[in-house]
C-alpha positions in Angstrom: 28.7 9.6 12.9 26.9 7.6 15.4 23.7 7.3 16.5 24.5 9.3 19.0 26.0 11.7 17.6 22.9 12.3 15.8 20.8 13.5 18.6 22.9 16.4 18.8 22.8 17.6 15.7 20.1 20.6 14.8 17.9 19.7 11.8 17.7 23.5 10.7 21.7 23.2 10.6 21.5 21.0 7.2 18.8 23.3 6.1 21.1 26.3 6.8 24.0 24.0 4.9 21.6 23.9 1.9 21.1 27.6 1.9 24.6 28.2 2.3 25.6 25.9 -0.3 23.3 27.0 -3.1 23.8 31.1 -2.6 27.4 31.0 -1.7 26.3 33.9 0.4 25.6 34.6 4.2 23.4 37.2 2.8 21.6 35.5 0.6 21.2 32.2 2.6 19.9 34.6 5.9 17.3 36.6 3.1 16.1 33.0 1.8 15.6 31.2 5.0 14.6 34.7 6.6 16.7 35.6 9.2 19.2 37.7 10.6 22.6 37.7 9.1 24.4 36.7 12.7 22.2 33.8 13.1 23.2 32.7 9.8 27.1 33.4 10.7 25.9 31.8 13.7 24.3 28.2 11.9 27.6 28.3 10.1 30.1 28.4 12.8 28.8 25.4 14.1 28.6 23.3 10.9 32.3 24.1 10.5 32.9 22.8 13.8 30.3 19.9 13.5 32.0 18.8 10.1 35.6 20.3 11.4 35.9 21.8 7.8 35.5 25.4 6.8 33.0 24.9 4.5 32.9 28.2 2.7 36.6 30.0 1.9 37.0 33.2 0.0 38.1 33.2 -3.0 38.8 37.1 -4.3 35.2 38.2 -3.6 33.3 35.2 -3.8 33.0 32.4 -1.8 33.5 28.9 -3.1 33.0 25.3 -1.1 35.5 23.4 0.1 36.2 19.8 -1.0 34.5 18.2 1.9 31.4 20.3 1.7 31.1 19.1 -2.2 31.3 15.9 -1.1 28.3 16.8 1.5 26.0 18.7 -0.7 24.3 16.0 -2.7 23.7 13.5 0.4 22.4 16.6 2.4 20.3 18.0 0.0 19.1 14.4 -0.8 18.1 13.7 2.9 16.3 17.0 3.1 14.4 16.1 0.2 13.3 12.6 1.6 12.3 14.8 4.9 10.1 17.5 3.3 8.2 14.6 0.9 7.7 12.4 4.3 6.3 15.6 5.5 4.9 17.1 2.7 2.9 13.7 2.6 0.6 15.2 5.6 0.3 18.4 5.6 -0.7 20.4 2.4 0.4 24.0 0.9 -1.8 26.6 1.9 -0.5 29.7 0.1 -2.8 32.4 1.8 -1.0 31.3 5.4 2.6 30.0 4.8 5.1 32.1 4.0 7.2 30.7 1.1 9.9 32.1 -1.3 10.4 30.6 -4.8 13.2 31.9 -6.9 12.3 31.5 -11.0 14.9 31.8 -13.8 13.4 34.0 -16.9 14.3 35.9 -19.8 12.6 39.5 -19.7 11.0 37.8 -22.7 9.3 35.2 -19.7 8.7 38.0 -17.7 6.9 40.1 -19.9 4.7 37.6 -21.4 4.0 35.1 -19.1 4.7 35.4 -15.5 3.6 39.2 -15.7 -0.2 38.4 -15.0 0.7 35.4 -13.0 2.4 37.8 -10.3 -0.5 40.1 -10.3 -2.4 37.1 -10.0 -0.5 35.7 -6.8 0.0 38.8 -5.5 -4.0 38.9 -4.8 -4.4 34.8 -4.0 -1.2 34.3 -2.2 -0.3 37.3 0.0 2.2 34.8 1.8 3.7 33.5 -1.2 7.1 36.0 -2.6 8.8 35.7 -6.3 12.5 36.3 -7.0 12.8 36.4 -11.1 16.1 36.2 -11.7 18.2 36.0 -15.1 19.5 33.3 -16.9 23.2 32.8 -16.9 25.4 30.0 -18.5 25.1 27.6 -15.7 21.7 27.5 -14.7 20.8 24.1 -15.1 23.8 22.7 -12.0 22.2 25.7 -10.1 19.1 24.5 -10.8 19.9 20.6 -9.9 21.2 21.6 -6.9 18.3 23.7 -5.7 19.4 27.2 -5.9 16.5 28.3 -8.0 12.5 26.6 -8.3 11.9 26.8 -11.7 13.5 28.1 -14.7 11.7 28.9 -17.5 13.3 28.9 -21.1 12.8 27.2 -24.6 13.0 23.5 -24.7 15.3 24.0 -27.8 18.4 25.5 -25.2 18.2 22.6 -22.2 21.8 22.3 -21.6 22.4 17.9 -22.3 24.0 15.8 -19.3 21.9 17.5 -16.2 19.2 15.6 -15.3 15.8 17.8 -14.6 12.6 17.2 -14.5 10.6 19.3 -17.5 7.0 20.3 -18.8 6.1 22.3 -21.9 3.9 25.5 -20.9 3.6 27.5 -24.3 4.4 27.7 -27.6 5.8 31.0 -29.5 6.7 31.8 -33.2 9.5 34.0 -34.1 9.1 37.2 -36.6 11.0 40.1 -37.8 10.0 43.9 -36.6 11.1 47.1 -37.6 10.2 50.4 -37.2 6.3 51.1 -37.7 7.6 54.3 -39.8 9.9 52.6 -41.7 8.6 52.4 -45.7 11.6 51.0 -47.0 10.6 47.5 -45.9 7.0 45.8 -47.3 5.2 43.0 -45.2 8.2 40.8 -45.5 12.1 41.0 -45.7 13.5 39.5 -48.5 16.6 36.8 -47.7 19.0 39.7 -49.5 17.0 42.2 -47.3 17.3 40.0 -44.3 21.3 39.6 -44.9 21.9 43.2 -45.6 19.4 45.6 -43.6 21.2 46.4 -40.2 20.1 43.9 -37.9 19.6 44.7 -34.1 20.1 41.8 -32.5 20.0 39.9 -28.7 23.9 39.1 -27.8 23.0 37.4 -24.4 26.2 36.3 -22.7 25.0 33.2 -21.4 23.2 31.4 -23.6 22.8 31.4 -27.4 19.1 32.5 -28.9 17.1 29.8 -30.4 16.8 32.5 -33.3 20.4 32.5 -33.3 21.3 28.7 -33.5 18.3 28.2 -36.0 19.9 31.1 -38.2 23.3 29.6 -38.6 22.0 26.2 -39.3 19.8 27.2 -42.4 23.1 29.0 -43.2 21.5 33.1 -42.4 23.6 33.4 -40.1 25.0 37.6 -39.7 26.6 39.3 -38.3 24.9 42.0 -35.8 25.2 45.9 -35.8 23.8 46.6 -32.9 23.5 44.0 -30.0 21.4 44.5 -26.8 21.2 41.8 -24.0 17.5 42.2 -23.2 14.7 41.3 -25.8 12.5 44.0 -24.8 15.5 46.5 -25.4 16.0 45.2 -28.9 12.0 46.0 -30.0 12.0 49.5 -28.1 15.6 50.4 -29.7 14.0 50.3 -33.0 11.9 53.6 -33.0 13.1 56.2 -35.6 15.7 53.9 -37.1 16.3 51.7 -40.4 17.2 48.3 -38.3 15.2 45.2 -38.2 15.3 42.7 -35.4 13.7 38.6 -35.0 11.6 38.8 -32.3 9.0 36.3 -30.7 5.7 37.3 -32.1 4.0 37.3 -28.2 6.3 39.5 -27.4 6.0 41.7 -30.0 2.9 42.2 -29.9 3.4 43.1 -26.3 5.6 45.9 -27.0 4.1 47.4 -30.3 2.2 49.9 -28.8 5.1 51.6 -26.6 7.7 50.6 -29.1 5.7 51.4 -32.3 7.0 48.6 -34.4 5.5 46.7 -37.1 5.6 42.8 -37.5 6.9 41.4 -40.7 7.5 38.2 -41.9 11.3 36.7 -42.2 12.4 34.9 -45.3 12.6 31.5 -44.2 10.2 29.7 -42.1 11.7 29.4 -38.0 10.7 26.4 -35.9 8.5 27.8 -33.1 9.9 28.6 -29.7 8.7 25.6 -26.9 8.7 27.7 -23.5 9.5 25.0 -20.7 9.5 25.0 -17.6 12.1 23.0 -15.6 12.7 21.8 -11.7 15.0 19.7 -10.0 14.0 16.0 -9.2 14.2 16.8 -5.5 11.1 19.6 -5.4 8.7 16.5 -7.3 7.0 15.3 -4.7 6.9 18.8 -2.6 3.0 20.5 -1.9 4.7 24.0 -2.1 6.5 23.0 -5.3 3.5 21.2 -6.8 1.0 24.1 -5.9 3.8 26.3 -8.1 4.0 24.2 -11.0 0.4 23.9 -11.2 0.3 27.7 -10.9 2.4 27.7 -14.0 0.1 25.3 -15.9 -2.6 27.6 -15.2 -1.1 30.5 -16.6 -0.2 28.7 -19.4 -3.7 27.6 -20.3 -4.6 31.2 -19.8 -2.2 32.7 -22.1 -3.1 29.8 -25.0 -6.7 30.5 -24.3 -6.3 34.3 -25.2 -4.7 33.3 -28.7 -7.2 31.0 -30.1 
């Protein structure tokens, strides 16, 4: 492509190619750039006939990019990242006047704990400013790389090896066994032949393994589970009026004790805590919007490790 072909080309077009690219969705790419579905349909009839490719082709009910736009997504995205840093360099965030969507991966465990009172807090300081929580699944960190998602949010202990992201710790967590505030046949702390025999309730998430999990099978008390839920705040309310016992971070259950009337006891064997992380692609680094969310993050961090000491 010349230099002349260049001044013909739309700036929001590689924008809308981004959006495209990282929801694999007119829908989605109209909601997150917010507009209308047809001008979306529109932005990506003419980047099929500016690239002469069709970009996006169904594939049963999904749609999935062609060769020639996987060879386009990393330069684009790369360019569009040079442009809003050159930009970003004179003009600050101001989160009371621009509108701006971030989209953050979290458990319900994240949610609950952390980013609850962060999105009450926002919701007063930065009317302009929406959150989309969405939850983890198995290939969140090439999602994440490519820009589909701001921020994820997860331990430290599960970063999937080989993607390159940028990271900082937020909060530390320890994990702890709860059962039924009722129950009596359990004391303050499960014995390892309690622990291996009790039925266990246990998180079964299909995307990624626990941190309890892994750490479980590695000091060889790994089990089996009886009952598996794939929320962590389903696994603490399930246990009311039952003989089960669950591993549970301790933030979170003391979260939940009150409307889940459990009681915290002590494992038999001593877990490594729980490093909640938060992670971002190289490409939002040097962004103001980006940087005023990050630092967001680190305030709610020192909030919530202010409250426990």
């Amino acid at each position: 492509m010349t230099s002349r072909d260049l001044q013909s080309v739309d700036l929001n077009l590689m924008v809308a190619f981004d959006a495209l690219m990282s929801e694999r969705s007119v829908t989605r790419a109209a909601e997150r750039m917010q507009v209308g579905q047809p001008a979306m349909s529109a932005s990506l009839a003419r980047l099929r006939k500016l690239f002469d490719d069709p970009l996006l082709v169904r594939e049963g009910r999904t749609l999935v990019p062609t060769p020639v736009a996987e060879s386009l997504i990393g330069p684009i995205q790369q360019s569009l990242a040079l442009m809003e840093n050159a930009l970003g360099q004179r003009r600050a965030f101001d989160p009371t006047r621009e509108h701006r969507t971030f989209t953050i991966v979290a458990s319900d465990y994240v949610l609950l704990v952390f980013l609850r009172p962060l999105l009450a807090y926002l919701r007063r300081e930065a009317p302009a400013v929406s959150i989309h929580v969405r939850p983890v699944t198995e290939d969140y960190a090439e999602f994440l790389r490519r820009g589909r998602f701001d921020l994820l949010i997860a331990p430290r202990e599960l970063q999937q090896s080989g993607v390159p992201l940028n990271s900082e710790d937020l909060f530390a967590d320890r994990l702890v066994c709860a059962v039924d505030s009722e129950n009596t046949e359990v004391g303050d702390a499960l014995s390892a032949e309690e622990f291996l025999t009790l039925p266990y309730l246990g998180y079964e998430g299909h995307a990624v393994q626990t941190v309890a999990r892994l750490q479980m099978r590695a000091m060889g008390m790994d089990r089996p589970v009886d009952v598996s839920t794939q929320s962590f705040s389903a696994a603490a309310l399930l246990l009311r009026d039952t003989p089960f016992f669950t591993v549970i971070s301790e933030r979170l259950a003391h979260c939940l004790a009150p409307q889940a009337r459990i009681r915290l006891v002590e494992p038999p064997m001593t877990f490594a805590p729980l490093t909640e992380t938060m992670f971002w692609s190289a490409r939002h680094d040097d962004n103001p919007s980006h940087r005023w969310l990050r630092q967001r993050m680190r305030d709610a961090a020192e909030a919530l490790n202010h409250q426990q000491q």
